[in-house]
C-alpha distance (Angstrom), angle and dihedral (degrees) to the residues before:
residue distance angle dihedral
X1 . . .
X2 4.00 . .
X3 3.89 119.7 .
X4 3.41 125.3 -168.6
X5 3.84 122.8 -154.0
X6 4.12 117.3 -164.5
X7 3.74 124.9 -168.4
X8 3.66 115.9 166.1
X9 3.41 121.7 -38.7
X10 4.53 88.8 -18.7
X11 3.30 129.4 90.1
X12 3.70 131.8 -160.1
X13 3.71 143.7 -156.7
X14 3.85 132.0 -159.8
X15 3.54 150.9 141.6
X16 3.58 128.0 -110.4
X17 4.04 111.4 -111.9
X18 3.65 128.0 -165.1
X19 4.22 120.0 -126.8
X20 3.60 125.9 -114.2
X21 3.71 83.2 -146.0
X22 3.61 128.3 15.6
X23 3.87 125.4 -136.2
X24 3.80 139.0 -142.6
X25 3.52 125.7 -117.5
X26 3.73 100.3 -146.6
X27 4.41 127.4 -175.3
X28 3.83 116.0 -166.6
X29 3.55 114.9 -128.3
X30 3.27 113.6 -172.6
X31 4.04 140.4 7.0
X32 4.01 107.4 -136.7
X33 3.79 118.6 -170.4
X34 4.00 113.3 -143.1
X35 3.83 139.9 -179.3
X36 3.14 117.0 -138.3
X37 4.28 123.8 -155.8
X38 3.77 86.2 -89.2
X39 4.14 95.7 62.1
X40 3.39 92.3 -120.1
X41 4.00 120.9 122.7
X42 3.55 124.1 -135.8
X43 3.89 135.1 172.2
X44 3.63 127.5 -99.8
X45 4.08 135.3 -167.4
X46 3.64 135.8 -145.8
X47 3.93 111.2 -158.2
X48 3.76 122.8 -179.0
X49 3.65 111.7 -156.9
X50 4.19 108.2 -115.0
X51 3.62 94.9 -175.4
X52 3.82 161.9 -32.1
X53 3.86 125.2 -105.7
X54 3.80 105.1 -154.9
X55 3.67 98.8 160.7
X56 4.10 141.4 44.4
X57 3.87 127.8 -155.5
X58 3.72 98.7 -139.8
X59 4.13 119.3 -152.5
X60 3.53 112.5 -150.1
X61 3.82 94.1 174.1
X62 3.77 138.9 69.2
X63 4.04 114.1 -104.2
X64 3.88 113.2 -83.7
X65 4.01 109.3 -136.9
X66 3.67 111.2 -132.4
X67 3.61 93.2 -146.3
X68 3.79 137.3 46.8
């Protein structure tokens, strides 16, 4: 199928276009603060995954301006 993506006064067109390999979407959550065996402190993340992008809508042409 055709998308079309406007921002302003441009439009765009493009086609949507499947991933070789998808990717995460990830939010942190939380900063922890652990001790390792060593003593010394370092900072830790919790993410929780929000998504998964699978696909890509691909613009092959310049923006088209609305207006003239």
């Amino acid at each position: 199928g055709t998308y079309t993506f406007t921002l302003g006064y441009h439009e765009l067109s493009g086609t949507k276009v499947p991933l070789k390999k998808p990717m995460l979407v990830m939010k942190k959550t939380q900063d922890k603060q652990a001790n390792d065996s060593t003593g010394c402190s370092h900072s830790g993340a919790e993410l929780e995954v929000v998504g998964i992008i699978r696909h890509r809508i691909l613009f092959k042409t310049r923006p088209k301006a609305l207006i003239s």
